[in-house]
mmJSON file of the N, C-alpha and C atoms, coordinates in Angstrom:
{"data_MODEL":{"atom_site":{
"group_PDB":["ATOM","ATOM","ATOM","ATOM","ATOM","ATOM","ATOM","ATOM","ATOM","ATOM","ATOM","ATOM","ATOM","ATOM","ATOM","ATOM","ATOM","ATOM","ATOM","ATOM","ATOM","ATOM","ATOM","ATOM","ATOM","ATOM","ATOM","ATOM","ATOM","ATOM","ATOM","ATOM","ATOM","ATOM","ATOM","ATOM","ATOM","ATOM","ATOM","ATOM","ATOM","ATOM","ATOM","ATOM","ATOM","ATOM","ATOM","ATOM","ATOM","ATOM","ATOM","ATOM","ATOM","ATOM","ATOM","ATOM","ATOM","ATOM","ATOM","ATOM","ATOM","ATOM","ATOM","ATOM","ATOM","ATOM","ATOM","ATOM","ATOM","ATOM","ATOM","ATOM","ATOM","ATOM","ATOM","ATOM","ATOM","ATOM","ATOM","ATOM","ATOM","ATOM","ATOM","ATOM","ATOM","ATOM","ATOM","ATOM","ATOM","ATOM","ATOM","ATOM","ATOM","ATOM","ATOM","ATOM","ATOM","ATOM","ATOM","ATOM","ATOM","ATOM","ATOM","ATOM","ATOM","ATOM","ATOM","ATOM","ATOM","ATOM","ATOM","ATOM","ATOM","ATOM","ATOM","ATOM","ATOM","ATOM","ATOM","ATOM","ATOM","ATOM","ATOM","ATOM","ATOM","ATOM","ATOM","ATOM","ATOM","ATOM","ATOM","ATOM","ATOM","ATOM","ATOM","ATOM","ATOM","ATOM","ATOM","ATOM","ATOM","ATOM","ATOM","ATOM","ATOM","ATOM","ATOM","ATOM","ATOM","ATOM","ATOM","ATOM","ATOM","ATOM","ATOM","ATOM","ATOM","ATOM","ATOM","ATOM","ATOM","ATOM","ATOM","ATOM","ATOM","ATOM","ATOM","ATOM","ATOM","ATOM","ATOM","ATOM","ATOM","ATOM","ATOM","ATOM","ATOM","ATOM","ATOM","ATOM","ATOM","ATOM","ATOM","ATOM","ATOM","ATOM","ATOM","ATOM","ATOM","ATOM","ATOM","ATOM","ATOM","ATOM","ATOM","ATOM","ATOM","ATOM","ATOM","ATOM","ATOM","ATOM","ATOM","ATOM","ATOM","ATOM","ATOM","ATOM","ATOM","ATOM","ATOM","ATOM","ATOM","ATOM","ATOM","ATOM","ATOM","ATOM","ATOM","ATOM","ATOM","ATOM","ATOM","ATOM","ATOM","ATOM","ATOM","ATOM","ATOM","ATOM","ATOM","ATOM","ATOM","ATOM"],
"id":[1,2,3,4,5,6,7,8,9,10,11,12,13,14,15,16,17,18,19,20,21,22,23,24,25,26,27,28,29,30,31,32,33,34,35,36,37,38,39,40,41,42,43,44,45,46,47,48,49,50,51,52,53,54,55,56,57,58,59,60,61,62,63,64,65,66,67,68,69,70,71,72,73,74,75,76,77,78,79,80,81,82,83,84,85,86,87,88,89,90,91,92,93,94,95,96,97,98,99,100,101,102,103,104,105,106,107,108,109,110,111,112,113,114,115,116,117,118,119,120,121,122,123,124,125,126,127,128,129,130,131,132,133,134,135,136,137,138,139,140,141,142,143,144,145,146,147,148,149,150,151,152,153,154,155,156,157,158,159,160,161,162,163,164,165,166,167,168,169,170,171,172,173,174,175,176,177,178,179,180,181,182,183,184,185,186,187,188,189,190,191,192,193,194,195,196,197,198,199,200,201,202,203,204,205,206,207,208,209,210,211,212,213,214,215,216,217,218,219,220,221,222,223,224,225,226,227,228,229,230,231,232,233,234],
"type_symbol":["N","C","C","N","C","C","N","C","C","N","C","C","N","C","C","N","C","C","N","C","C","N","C","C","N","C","C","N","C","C","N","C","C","N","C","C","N","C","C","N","C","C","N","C","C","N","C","C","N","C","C","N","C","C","N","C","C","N","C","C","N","C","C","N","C","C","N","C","C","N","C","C","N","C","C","N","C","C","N","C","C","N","C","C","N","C","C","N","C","C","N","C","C","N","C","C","N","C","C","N","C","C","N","C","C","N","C","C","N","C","C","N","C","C","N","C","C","N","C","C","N","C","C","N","C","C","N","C","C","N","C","C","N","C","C","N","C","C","N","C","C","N","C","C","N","C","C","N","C","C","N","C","C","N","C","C","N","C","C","N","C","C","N","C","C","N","C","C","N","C","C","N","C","C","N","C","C","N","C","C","N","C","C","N","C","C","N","C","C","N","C","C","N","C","C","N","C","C","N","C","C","N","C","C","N","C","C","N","C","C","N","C","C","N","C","C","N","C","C","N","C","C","N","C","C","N","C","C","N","C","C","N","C","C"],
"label_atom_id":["N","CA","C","N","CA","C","N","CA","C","N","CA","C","N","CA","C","N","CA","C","N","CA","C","N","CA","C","N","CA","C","N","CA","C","N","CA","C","N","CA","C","N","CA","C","N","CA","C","N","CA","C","N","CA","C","N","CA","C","N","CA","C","N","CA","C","N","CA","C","N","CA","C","N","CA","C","N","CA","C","N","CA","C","N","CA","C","N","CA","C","N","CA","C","N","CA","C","N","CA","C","N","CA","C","N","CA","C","N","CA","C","N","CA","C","N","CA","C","N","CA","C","N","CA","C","N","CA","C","N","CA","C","N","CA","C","N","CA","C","N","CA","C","N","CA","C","N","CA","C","N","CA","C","N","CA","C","N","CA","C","N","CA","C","N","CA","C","N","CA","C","N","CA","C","N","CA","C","N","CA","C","N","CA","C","N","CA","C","N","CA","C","N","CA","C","N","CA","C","N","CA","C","N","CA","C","N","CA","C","N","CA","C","N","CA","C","N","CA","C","N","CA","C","N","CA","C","N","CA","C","N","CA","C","N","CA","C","N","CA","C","N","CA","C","N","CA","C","N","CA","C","N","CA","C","N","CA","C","N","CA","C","N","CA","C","N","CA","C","N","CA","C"],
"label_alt_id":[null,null,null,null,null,null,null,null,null,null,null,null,null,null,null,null,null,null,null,null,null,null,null,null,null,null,null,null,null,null,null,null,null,null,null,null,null,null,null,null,null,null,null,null,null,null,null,null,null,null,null,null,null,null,null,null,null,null,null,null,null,null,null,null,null,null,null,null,null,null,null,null,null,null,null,null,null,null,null,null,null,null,null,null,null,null,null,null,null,null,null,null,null,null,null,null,null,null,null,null,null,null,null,null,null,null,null,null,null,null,null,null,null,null,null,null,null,null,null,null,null,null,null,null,null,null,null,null,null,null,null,null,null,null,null,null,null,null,null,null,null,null,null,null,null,null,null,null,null,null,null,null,null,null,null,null,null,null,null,null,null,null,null,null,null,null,null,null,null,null,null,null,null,null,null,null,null,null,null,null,null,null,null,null,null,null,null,null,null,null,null,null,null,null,null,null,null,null,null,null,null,null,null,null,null,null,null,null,null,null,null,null,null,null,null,null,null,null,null,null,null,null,null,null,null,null,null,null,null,null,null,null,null,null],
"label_comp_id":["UNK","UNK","UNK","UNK","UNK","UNK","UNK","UNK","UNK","UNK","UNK","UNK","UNK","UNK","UNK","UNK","UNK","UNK","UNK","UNK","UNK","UNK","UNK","UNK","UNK","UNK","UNK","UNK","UNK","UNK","UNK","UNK","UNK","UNK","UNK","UNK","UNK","UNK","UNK","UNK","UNK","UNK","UNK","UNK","UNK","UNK","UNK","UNK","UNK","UNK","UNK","UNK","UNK","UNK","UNK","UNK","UNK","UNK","UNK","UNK","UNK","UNK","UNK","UNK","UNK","UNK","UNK","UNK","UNK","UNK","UNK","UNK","UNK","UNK","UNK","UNK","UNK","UNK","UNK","UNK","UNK","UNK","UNK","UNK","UNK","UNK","UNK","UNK","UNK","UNK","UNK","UNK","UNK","UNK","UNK","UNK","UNK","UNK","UNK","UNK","UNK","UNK","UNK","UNK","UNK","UNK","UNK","UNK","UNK","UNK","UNK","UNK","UNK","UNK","UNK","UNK","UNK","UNK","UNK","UNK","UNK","UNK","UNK","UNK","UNK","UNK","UNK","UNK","UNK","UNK","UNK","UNK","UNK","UNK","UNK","UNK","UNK","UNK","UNK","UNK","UNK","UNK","UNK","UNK","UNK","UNK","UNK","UNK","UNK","UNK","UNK","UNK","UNK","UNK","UNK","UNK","UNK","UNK","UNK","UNK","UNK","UNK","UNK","UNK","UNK","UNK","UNK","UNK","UNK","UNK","UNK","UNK","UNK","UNK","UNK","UNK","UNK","UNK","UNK","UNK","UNK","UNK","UNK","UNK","UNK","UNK","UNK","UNK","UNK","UNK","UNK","UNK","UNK","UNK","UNK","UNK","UNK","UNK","UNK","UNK","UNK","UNK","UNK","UNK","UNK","UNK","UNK","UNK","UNK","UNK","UNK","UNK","UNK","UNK","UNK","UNK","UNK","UNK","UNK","UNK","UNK","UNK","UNK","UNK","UNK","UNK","UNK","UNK","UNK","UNK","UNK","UNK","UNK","UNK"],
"label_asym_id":["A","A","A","A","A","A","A","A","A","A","A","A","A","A","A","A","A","A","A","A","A","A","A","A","A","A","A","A","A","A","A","A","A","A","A","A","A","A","A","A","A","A","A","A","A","A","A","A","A","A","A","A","A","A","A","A","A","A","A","A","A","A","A","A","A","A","A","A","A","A","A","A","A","A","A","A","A","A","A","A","A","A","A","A","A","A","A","A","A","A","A","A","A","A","A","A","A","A","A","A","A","A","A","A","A","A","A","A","A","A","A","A","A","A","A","A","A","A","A","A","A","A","A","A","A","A","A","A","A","A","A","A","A","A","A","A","A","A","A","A","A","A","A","A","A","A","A","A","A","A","A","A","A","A","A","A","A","A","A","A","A","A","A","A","A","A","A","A","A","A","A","A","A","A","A","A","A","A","A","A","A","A","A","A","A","A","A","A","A","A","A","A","A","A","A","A","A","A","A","A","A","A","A","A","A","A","A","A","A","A","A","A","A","A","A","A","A","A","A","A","A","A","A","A","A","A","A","A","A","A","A","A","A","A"],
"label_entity_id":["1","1","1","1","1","1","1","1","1","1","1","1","1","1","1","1","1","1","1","1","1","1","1","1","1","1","1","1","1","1","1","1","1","1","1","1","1","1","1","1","1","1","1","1","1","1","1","1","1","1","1","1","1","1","1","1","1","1","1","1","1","1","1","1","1","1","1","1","1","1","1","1","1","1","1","1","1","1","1","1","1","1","1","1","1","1","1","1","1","1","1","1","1","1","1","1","1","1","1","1","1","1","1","1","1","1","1","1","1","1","1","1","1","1","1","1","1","1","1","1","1","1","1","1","1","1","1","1","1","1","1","1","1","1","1","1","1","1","1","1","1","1","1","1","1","1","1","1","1","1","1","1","1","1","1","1","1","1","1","1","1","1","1","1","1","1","1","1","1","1","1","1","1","1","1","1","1","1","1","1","1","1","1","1","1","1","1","1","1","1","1","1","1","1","1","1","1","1","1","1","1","1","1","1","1","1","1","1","1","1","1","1","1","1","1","1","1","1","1","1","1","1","1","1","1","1","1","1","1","1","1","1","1","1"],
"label_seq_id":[1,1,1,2,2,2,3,3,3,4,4,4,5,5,5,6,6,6,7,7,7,8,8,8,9,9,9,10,10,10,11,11,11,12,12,12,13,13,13,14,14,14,15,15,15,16,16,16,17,17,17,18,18,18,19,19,19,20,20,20,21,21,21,22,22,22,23,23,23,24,24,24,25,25,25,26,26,26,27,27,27,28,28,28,29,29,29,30,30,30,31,31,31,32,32,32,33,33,33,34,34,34,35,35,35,36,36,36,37,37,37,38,38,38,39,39,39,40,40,40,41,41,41,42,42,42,43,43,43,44,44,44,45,45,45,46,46,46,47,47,47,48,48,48,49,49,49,50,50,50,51,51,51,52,52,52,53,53,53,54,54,54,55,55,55,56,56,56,57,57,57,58,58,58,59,59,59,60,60,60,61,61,61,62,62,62,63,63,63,64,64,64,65,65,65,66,66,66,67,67,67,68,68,68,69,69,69,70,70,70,71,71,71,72,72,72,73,73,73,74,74,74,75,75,75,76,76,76,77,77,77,78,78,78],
"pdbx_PDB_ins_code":[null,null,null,null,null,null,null,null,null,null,null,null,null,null,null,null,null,null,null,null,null,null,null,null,null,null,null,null,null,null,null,null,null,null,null,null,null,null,null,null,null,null,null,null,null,null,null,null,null,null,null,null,null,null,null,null,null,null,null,null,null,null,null,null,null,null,null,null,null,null,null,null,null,null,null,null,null,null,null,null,null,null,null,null,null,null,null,null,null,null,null,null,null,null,null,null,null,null,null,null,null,null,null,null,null,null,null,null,null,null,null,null,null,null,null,null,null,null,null,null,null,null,null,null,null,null,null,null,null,null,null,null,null,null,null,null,null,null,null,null,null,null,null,null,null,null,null,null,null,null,null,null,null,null,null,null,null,null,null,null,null,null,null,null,null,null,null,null,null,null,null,null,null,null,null,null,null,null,null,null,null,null,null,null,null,null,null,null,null,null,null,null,null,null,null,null,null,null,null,null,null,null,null,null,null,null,null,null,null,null,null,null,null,null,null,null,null,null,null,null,null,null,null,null,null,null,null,null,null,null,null,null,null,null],
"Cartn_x":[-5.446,-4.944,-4.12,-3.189,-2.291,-2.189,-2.931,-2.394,-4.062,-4.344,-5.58,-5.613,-4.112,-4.071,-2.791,-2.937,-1.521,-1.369,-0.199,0.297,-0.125,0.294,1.156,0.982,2.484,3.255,3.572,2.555,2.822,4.203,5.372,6.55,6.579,7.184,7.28,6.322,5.763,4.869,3.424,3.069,1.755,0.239,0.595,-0.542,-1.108,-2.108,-3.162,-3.184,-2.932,-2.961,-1.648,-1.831,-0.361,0.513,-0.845,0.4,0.66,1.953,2.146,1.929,2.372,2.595,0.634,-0.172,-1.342,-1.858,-1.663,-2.195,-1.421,-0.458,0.227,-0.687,-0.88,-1.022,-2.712,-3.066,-5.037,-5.054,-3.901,-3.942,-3.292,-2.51,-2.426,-2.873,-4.042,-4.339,-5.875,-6.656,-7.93,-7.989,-7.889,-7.758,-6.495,-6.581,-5.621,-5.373,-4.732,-4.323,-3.245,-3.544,-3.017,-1.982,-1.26,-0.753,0.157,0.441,1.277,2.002,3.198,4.051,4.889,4.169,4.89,5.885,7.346,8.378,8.886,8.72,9.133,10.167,11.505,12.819,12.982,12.868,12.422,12.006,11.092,10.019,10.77,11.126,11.723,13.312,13.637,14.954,14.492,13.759,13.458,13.533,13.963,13.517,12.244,12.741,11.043,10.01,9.08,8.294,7.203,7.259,6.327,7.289,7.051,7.95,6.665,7.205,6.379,6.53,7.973,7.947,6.929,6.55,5.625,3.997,3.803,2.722,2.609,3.433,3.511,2.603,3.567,3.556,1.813,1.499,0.522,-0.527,-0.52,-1.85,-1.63,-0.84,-0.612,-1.4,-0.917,-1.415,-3.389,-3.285,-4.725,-5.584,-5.092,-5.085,-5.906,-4.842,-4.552,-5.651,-5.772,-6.809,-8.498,-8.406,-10.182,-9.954,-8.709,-9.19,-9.398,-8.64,-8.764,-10.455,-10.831,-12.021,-13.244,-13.251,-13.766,-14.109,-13.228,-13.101,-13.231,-13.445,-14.192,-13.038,-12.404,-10.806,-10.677,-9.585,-8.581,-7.466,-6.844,-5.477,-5.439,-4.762,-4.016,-2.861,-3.37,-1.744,-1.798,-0.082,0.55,1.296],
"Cartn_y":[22.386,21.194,21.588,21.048,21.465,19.996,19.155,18.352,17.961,17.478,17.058,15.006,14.655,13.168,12.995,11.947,11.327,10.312,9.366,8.234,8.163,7.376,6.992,5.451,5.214,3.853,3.373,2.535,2.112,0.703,0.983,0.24,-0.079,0.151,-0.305,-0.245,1.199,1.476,1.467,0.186,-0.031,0.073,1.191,1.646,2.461,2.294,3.855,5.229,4.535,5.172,6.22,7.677,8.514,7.648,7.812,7.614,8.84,9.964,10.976,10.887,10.072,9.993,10.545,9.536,9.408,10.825,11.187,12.475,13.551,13.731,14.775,14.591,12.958,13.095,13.633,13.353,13.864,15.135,15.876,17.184,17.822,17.188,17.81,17.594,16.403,15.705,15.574,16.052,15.797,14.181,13.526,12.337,11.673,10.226,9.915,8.246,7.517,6.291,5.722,4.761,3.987,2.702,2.544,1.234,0.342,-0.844,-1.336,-2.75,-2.784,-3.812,-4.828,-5.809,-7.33,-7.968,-7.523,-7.223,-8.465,-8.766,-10.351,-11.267,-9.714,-10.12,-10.657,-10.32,-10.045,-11.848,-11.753,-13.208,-14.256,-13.918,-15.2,-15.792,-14.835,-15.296,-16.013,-15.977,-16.95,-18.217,-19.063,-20.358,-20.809,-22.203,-22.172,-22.863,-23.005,-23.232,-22.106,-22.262,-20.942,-19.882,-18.558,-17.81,-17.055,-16.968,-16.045,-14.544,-14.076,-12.984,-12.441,-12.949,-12.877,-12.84,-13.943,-14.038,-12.824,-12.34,-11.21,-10.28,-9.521,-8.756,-8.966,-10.156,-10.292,-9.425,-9.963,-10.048,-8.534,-7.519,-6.198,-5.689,-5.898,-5.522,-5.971,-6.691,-6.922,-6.045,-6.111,-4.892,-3.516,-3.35,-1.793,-1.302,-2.923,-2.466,-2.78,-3.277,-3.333,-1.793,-1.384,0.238,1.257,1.083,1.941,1.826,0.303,0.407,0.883,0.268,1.136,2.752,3.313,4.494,5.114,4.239,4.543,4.898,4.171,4.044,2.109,2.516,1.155,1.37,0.282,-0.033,-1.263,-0.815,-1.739,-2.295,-3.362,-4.483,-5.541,-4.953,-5.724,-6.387],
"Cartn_z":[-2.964,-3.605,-4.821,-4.934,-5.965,-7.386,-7.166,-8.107,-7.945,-9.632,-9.322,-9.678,-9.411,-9.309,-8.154,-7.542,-6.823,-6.645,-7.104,-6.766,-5.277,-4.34,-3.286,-3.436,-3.298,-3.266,-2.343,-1.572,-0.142,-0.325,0.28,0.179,1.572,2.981,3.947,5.009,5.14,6.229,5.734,5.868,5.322,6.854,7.043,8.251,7.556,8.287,7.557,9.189,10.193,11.737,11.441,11.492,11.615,10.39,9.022,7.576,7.273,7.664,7.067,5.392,4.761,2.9,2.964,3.411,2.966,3.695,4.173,4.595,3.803,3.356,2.45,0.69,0.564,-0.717,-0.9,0.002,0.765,0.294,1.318,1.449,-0.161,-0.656,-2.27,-3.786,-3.404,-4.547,-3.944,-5.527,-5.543,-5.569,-6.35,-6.227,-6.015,-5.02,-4.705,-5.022,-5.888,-6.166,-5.583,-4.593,-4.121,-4.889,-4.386,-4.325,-3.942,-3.824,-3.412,-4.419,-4.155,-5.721,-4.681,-5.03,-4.666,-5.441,-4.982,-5.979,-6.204,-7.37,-7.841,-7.926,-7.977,-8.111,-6.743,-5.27,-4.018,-3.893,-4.411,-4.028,-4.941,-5.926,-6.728,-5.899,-5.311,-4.639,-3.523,-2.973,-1.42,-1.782,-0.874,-0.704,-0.495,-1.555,-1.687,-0.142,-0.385,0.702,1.618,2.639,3.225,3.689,3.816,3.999,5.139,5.906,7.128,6.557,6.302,6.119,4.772,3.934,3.086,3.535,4.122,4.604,5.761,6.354,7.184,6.32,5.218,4.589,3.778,3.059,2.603,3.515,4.291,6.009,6.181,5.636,6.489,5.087,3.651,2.63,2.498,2.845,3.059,4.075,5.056,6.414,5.891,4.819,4.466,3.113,2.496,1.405,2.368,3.207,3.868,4.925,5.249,5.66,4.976,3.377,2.847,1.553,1.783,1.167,1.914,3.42,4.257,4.629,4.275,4.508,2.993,1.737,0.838,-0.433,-0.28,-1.2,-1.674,-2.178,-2.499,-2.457,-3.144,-3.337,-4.368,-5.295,-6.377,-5.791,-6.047,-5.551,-6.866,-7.284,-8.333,-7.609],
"occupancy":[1.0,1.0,1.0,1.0,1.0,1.0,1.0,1.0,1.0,1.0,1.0,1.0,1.0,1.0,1.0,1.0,1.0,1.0,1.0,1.0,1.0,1.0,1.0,1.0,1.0,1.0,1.0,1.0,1.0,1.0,1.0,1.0,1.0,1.0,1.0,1.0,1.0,1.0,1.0,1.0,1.0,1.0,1.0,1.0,1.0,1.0,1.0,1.0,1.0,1.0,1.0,1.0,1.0,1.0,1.0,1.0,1.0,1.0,1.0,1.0,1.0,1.0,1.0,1.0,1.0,1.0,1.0,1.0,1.0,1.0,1.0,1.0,1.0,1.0,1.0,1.0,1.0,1.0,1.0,1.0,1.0,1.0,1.0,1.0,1.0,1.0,1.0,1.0,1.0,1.0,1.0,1.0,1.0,1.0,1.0,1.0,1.0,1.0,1.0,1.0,1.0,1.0,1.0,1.0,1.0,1.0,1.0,1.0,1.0,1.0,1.0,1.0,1.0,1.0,1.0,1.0,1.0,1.0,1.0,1.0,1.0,1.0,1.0,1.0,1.0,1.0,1.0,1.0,1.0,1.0,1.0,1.0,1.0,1.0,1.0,1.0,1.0,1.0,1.0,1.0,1.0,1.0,1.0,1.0,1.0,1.0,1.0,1.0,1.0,1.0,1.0,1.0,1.0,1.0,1.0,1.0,1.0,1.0,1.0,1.0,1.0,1.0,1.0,1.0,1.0,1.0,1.0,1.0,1.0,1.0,1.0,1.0,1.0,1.0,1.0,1.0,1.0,1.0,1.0,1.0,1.0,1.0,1.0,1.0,1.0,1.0,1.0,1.0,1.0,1.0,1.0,1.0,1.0,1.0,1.0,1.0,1.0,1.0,1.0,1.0,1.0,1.0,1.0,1.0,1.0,1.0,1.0,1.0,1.0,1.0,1.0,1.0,1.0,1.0,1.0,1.0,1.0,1.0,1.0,1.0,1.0,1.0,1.0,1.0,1.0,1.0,1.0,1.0,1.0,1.0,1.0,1.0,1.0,1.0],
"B_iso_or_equiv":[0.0,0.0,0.0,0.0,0.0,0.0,0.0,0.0,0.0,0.0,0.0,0.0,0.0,0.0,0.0,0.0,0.0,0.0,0.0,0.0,0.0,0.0,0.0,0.0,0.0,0.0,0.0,0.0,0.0,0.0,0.0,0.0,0.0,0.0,0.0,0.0,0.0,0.0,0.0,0.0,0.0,0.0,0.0,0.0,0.0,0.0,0.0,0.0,0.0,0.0,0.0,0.0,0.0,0.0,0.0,0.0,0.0,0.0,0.0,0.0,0.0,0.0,0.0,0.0,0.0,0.0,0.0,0.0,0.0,0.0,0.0,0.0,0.0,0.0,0.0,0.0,0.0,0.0,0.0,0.0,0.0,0.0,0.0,0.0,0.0,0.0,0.0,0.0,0.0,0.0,0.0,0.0,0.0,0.0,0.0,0.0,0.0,0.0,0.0,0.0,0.0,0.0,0.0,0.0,0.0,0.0,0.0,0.0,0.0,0.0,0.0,0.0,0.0,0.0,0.0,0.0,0.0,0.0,0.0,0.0,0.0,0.0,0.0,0.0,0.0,0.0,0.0,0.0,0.0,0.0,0.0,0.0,0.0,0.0,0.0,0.0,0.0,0.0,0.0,0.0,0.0,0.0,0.0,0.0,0.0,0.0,0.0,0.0,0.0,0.0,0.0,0.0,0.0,0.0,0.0,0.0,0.0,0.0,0.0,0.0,0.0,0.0,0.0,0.0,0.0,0.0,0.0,0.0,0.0,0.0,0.0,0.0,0.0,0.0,0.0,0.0,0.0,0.0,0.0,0.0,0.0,0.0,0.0,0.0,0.0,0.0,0.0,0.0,0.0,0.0,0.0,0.0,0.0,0.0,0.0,0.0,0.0,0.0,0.0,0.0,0.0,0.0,0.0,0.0,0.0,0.0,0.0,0.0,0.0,0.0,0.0,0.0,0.0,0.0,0.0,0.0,0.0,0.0,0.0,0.0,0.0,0.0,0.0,0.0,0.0,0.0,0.0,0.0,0.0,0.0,0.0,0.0,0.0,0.0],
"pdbx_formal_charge":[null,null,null,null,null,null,null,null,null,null,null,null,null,null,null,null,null,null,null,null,null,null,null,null,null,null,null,null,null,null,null,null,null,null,null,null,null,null,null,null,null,null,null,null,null,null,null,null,null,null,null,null,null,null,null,null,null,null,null,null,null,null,null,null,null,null,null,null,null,null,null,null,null,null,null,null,null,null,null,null,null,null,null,null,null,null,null,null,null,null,null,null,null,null,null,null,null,null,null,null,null,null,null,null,null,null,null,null,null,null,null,null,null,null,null,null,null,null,null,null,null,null,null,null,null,null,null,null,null,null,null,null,null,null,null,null,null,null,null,null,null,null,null,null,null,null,null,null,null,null,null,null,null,null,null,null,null,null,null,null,null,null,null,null,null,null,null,null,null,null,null,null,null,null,null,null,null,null,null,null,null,null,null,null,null,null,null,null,null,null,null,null,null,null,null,null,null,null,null,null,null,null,null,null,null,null,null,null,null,null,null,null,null,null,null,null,null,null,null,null,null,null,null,null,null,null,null,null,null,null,null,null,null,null],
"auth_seq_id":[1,1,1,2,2,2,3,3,3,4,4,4,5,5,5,6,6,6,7,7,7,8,8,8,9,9,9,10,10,10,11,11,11,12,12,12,13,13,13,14,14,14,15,15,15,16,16,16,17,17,17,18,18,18,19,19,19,20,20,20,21,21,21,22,22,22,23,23,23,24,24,24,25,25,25,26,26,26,27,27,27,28,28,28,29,29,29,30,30,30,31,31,31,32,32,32,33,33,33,34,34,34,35,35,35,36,36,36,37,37,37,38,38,38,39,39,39,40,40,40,41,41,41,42,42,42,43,43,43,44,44,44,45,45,45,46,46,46,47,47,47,48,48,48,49,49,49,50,50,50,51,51,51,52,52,52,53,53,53,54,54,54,55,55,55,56,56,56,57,57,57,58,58,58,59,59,59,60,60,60,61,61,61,62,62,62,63,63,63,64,64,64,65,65,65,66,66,66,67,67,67,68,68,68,69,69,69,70,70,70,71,71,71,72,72,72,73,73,73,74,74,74,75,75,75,76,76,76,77,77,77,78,78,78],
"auth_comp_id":["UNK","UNK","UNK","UNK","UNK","UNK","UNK","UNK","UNK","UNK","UNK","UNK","UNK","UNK","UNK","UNK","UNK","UNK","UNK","UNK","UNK","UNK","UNK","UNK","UNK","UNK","UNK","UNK","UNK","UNK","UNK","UNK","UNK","UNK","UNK","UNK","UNK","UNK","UNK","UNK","UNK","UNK","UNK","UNK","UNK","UNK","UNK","UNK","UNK","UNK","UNK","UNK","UNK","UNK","UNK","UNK","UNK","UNK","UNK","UNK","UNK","UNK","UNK","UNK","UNK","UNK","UNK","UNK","UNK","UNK","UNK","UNK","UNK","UNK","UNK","UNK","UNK","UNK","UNK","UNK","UNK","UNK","UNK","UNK","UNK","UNK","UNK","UNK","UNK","UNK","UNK","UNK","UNK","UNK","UNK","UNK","UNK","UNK","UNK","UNK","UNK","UNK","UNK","UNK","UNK","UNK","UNK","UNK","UNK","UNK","UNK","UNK","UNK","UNK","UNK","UNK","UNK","UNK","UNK","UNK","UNK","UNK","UNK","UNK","UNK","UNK","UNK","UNK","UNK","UNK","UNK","UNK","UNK","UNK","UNK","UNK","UNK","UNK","UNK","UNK","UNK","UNK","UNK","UNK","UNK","UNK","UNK","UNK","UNK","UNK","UNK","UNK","UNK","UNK","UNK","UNK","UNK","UNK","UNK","UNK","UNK","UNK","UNK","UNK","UNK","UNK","UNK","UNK","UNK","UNK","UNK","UNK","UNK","UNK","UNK","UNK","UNK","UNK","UNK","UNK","UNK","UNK","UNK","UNK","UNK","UNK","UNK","UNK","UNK","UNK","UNK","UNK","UNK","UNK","UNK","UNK","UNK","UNK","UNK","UNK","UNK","UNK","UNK","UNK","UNK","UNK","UNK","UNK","UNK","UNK","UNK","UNK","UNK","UNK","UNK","UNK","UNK","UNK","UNK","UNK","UNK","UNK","UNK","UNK","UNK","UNK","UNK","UNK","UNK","UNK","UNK","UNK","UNK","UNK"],
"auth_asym_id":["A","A","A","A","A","A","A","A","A","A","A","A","A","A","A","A","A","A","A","A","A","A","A","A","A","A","A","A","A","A","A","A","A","A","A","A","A","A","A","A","A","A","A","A","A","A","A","A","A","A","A","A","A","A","A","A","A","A","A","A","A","A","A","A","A","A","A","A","A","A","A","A","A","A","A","A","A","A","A","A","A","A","A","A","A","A","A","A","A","A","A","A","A","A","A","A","A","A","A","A","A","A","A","A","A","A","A","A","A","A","A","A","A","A","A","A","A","A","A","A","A","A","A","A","A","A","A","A","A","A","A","A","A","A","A","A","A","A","A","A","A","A","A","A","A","A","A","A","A","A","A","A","A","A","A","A","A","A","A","A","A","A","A","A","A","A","A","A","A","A","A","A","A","A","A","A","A","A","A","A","A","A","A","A","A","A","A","A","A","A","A","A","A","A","A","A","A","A","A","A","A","A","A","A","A","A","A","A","A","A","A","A","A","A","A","A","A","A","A","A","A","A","A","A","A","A","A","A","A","A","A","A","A","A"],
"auth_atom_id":["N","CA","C","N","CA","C","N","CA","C","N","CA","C","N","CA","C","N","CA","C","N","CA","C","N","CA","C","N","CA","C","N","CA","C","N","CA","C","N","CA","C","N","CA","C","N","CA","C","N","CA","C","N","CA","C","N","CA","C","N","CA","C","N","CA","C","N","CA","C","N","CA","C","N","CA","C","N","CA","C","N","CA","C","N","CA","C","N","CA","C","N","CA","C","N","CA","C","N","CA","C","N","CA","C","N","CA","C","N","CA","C","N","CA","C","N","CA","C","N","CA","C","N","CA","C","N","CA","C","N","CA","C","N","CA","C","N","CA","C","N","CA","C","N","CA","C","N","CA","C","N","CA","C","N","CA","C","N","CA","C","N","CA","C","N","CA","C","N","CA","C","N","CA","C","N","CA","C","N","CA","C","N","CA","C","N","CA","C","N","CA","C","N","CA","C","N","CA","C","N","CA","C","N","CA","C","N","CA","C","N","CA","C","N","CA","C","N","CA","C","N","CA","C","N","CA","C","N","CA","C","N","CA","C","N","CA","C","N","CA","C","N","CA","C","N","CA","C","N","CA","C","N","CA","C","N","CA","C","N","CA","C","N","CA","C","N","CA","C","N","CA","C"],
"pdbx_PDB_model_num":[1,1,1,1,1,1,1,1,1,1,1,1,1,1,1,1,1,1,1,1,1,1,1,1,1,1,1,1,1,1,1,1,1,1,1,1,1,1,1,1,1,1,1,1,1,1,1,1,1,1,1,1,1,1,1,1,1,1,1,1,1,1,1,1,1,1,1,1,1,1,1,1,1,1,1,1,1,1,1,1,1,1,1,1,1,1,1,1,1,1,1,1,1,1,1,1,1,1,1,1,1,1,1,1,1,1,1,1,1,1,1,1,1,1,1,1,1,1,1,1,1,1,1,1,1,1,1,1,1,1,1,1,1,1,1,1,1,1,1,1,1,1,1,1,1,1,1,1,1,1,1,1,1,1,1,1,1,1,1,1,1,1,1,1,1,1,1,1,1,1,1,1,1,1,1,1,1,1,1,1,1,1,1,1,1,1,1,1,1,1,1,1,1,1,1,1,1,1,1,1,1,1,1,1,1,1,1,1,1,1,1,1,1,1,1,1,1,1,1,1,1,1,1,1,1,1,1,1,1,1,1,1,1,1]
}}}
């Protein structure tokens, strides 16, 4: 292990199944901090109302923090 902290910033590929990032940052970091950023500039531009693509995204981020608490982790979501 070469680092004894690591980010990883989950941005598009929010799987935990064949996550290369999450397996590199495993393999170089004693500890590893998760997270993921619900980008505001992003969300403030939509029209208002329900946005599927959000709620997509929500439901995958949720996904990702009950596998990674499961498996005895988290994830910070700003």
């Amino acid at each position: 292990m070469a680092f004894d902290a690591v980010l990883l910033w989950f941005r598009r590929d929010l799987r935990l199944d064949d996550q290369a990032a999450l397996y590199q940052a495993l393999r170089q970091g004693r500890r590893v901090y998760c997270v993921f950023v619900f980008d505001r500039e992003i969300l403030d531009a939509l029209p208002p109302g329900p946005e599927r693509r959000v709620a997509f995204i929500h439901g995958a981020v949720t996904a990702l923090q009950a596998g990674l608490a499961a498996a005895g982790g988290g994830l910070l979501v700003l």
